[in-house]
C-alpha angles and dihedrals in degrees: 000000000000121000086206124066115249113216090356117216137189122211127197103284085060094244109129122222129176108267098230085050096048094044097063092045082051089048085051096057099051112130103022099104101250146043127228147187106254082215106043092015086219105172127225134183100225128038110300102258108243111229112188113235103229093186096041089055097054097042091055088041090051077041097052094043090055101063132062121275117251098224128135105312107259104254121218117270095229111043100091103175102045129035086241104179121248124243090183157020135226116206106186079047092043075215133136108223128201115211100268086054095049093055083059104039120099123276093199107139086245090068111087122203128202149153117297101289129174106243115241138147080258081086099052130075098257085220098046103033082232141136107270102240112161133041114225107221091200094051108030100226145113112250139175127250085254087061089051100052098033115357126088087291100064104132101014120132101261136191142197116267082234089052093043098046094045089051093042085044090054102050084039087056084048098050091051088052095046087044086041087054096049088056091048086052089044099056086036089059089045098057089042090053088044091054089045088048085044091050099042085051103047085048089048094056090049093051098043089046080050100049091049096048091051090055099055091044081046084057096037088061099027086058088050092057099044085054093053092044090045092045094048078052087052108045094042091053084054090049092051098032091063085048101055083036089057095043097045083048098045087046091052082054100049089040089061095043088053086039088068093031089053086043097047090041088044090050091047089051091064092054134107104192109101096197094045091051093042103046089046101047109060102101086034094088099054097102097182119077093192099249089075097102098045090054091048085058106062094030085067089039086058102040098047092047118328099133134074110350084226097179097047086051089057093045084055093051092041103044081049097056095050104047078047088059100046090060087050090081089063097060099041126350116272118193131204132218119250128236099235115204122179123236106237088193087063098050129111122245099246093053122080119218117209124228093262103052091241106099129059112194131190119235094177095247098098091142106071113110129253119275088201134043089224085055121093110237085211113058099269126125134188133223125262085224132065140190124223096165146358129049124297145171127183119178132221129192107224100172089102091078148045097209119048152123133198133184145099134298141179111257088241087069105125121258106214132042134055080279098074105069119108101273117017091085130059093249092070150056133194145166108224139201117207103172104302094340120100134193146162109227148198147157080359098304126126133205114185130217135232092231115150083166128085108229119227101178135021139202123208119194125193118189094184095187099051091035093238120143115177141177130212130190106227093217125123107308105017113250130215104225102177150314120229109199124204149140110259122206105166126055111264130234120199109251138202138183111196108191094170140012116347147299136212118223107201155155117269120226108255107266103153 
């Protein structure tokens, strides 16, 4: 068996196999229910997919050219009646020579001698009919001694077919090594990308886990809470509804009772006996019963807001909500967004800061030069606040203005020089808009984005601990733009460059 893969392919796991070889180990294993790597033994419900290794492939095949052909042993010329192997050539002969036949064969200097060779018309110039023995480093070919002296190679800088093949079979040996160590990189990457796959996933399964958990504990209490509000409904309409219930009954007592009293004054107003309408009206014209006043009461209780106490009930939900929420952060992070204000003492001298340290506006003046050493000469600006640790976001609507860039920087970046915009040193990042062109940039580098769109607000999201800094176009749908990675080493400030009409610092809603 071969000791190189033939059409080599890569599955999955990343481990290669020859694809003749893999495909039988595949066929076996028809019908089990399930397909796996013969190396990592990593499992898969469907037939492994086949990927042809590229790089593999050309580094067997150089491999392979390199070394000699296995072919049927070359047989010495001269031995007629057994196939005796050969130890040498001669090329003036064309003849294979054993070793009894090389100890009689002529040592004259026009007798070269070479490795067994097969003898063919490869080894002769195809011109003059004679043995190649030199190599033309001009020209890159191999020549006879009549090229050199007359042909088209007369003059040329020439070699020994020894020196050139030991310098060709040097650079050939460091290219293998160079190709060898790019396979060993490879594979290298590949392990590290399937412990990276192995580890998102794990954390993936444990967030998720997580997440899941978090929401049925979220119902369990949001239904808690629903009962208790319903049941506080519930509980108030019962309160008022027995009280409507006692007063309406209470007025359908006191109706009737005025319904005889109207009927017996309205029959001794028709009278004409004196003594009859005096002697039977006298407590006719009482008109309190004594429990007026307390009907009256809660009459007026009940008119003027006796029924749901609809705030206290949203206190209660909302009190609710929120106890409910601040239990949320044990369960997953949850991160808020930062009230962002602008240091007018690092300002430059072209920009306007509002009152409320939330708007930089550009006033086309962005080259005078700084009256403080803590001011920007460019229009830039810093936050008051910075960030050493944790996870933050803070938002900024950019749709105000053509020319910007908005991003984060260590308080040492320089204030003056061109330097000393966001972006162009290695202590700040930034995305930027220069008309319709967009980029993320760093240390001077850009790296431009794919954007048709214009944006009209952007996110930008530190995660201090695990160096991570993104930025996130809050269109429909949000948009992930980038995320720079470094190691930071200094706190960071907020930090915007207006070039041109103006740009809003603010607060995110809460979407975590």
């Amino acid at each position: 068996m071969s000791p190189l893969f033939t059409d080599p392919v890569m599955l999955r796991c990343g481990h290669n196999f020859c694809r003749g070889c893999i495909d039988r180990v595949l066929d076996s294993q028809e019908g089990s229910g399930h397909y796996s790597c013969p190396h990592c033994r990593e499992k898969g419900s469907d037939r492994l997919t086949l990927h042809r290794n590229i790089t593999l492939d050309n580094i067997t095949e150089h491999f392979r050219s390199a070394q000699p052909d296995q072919e049927e042993p070359i047989v010495c010329t001269y031995c007629l009646h057994s196939s005796v192997p050969a130890i040498k050539a001669c090329l003036t002969c064309e003849a294979s020579l054993c070793e009894e036949h090389l100890k009689v064969h002529s040592k004259g200097p026009e007798h070269v001698l070479c490795a067994p060779t097969t003898p063919g018309d490869s080894r002769r110039c195809s011109i003059h009919k004679k043995v190649l023995e030199h190599y033309c480093t001009e020209d890159s070919t191999c020549i006879c001694a009549s090229c050199c002296l007359d042909g088209e190679h007369k003059g040329h800088k020439l070699e020994t077919l020894d020196e050139a093949y030991e310098k060709r079979k040097t650079s050939l040996n460091n290219v293998l090594q160079k190709l060898l160590a790019e396979t060993q990189e490879a594979e290298k990457r590949v392990q590290t990308l399937q412990e990276l796959r192995r580890i998102t996933q794990g954390k993936s399964n444990d967030v998720a886990k997580r997440v899941t958990a978090l929401f049925r504990d979220l119902r369990k209490q949001l239904e808690a809470l629903e009962r208790r509000i319903l049941s506080n409904i519930s509980r108030q309409t019962d309160q008022v509804t027995v009280l409507v219930s006692d007063v309406i009954q209470e007025l359908e007592i006191k109706n009737n009772e005025v319904s005889v009293k109207r009927r017996h004054i309205e029959k001794l107003c028709k009278s004409e006996d004196p003594l009859t309408v005096l002697q039977e009206s006298g407590d006719l014209c009482d008109m309190d019963d004594g429990n007026n006043e307390d009907r009256e009461r809660h009459y007026k209780q009940l008119r003027d807001g006796g029924d749901l106490d609809v705030a206290g009930i949203s206190h209660t939900l909302h009190t609710g909500l929120a106890d409910i929420m601040s239990g949320v952060t044990g369960g997953i992070y949850i991160c808020s967004p930062e009230y962002i204000s602008l240091d007018e003492k690092t300002s430059a001298n072209g920009l306007h800061i509002s009152r409320d340290k939330k708007t930089a506006s550009c006033l086309c003046n962005n080259q005078i030069p700084p009256d403080s050493p803590e001011r920007f000469q460019y229009n830039q600006v810093m936050s008051i606040q910075s960030f050493s640790s944790g996870r933050h976001y803070w938002e900024v609507d950019v749709g105000g203005s053509e020319s910007w860039r908005v991003g984060m920087c260590y308080p040492s970046i320089a204030r003056k020089g061109y330097q000393s915009q966001i972006g162009h040193n290695s202590k700040s990042w930034c995305l930027c808009r220069a008309g319709d062109q967009y980029s993320m940039m760093h240390d001077k580098k850009y790296d431009s984005l794919p954007i048709k769109t214009s944006i009209d607000r952007v996110r930008i999201f530190l995660d201090y601990e695990n160096w991570r800094l993104s930025f996130y176009d809050l269109g429909v749908p949000i948009r992930h733009l980038h995320t720079f990675t470094a190691t930071f080493i200094e706190p960071l400030h907020a930090s915007i460059n207006v070039c041109s009409g103006s740009v809003k610092v603010s607060a995110g809603v809460k979407e975590f």
